[in-house]
C-alpha positions as CSV (number, residue, x, y, z in Angstrom):
1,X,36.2,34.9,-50.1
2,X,37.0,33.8,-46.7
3,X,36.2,35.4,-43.5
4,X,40.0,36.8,-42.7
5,X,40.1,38.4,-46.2
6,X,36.7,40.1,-45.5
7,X,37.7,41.3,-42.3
8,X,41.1,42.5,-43.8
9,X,39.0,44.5,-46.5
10,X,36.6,45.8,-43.0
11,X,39.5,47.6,-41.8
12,X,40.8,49.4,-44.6
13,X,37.5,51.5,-44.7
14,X,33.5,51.6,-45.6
15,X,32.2,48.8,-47.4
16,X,29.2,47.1,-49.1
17,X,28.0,43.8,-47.7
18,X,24.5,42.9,-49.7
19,X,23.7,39.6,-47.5
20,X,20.4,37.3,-46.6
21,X,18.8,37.9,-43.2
22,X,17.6,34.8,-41.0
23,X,14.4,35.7,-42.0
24,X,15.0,35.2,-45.9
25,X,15.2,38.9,-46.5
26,X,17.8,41.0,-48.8
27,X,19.8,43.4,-46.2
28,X,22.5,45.9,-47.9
29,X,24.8,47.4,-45.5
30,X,27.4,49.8,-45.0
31,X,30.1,48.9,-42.8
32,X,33.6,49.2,-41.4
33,X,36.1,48.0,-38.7
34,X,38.3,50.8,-39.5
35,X,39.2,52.8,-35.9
36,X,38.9,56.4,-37.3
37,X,35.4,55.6,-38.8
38,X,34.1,54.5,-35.5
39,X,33.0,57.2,-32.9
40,X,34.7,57.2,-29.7
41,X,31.0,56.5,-27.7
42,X,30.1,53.5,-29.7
43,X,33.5,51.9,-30.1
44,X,33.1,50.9,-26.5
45,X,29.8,49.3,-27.1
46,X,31.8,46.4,-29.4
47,X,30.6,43.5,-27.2
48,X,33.9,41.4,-26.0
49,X,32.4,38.1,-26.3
50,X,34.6,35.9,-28.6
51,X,33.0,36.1,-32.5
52,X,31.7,32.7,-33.5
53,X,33.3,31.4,-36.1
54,X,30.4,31.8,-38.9
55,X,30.5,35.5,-38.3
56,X,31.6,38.9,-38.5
57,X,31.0,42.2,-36.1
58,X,31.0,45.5,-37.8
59,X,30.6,48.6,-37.1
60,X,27.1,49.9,-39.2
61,X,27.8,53.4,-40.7
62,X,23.8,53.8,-41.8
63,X,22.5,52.6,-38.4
64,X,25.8,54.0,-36.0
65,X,26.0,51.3,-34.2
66,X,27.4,47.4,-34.1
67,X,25.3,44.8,-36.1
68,X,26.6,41.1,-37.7
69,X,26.4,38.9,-40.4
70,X,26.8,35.3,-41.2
71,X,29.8,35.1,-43.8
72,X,27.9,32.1,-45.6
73,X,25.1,34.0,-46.3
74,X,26.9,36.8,-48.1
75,X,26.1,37.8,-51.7
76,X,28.0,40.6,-52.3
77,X,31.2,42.3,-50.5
78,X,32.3,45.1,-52.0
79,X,30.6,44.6,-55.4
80,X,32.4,41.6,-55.9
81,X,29.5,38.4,-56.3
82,X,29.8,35.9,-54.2
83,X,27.1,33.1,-54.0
């Protein structure tokens, strides 16, 4: 799954990304790019920098607030394995 198809899947609503932290850790994550899923307050927070190409800003429903992940180091997205 490429980056662009994740990202499609991101703004449709909330899902699952089970992925490896830099630190070798497991991290499972609920998250979204959807608008309506985003409050107002931390929708503005979305840092404008350009995203590197290796990942992908979302929106964290669990910890409300914005959080990445490297798109290589994805196991699962939306239940569906990856690596």
């Amino acid at each position: 799954m490429i980056k662009e198809q994740m990202k499609a899947e991101l703004h449709i609503g909330i899902v699952e990304v089970i992925f490896t932290k830099a630190d070798g850790s497991t991290r499972t994550m609920h998250c979204t790019l959807r608008n309506n899923l985003i409050s107002e307050s931390k929708e503005s927070t979305k840092q404008a920098a350009p995203e590197p190409d290796h990942l992908i800003r979302v929106f964290d429903i669990e910890a409300n607030g914005w959080r990445s992940f490297v798109v290589d180091r994805v196991q699962y997205f939306n239940g569906k394995k990856l690596n």
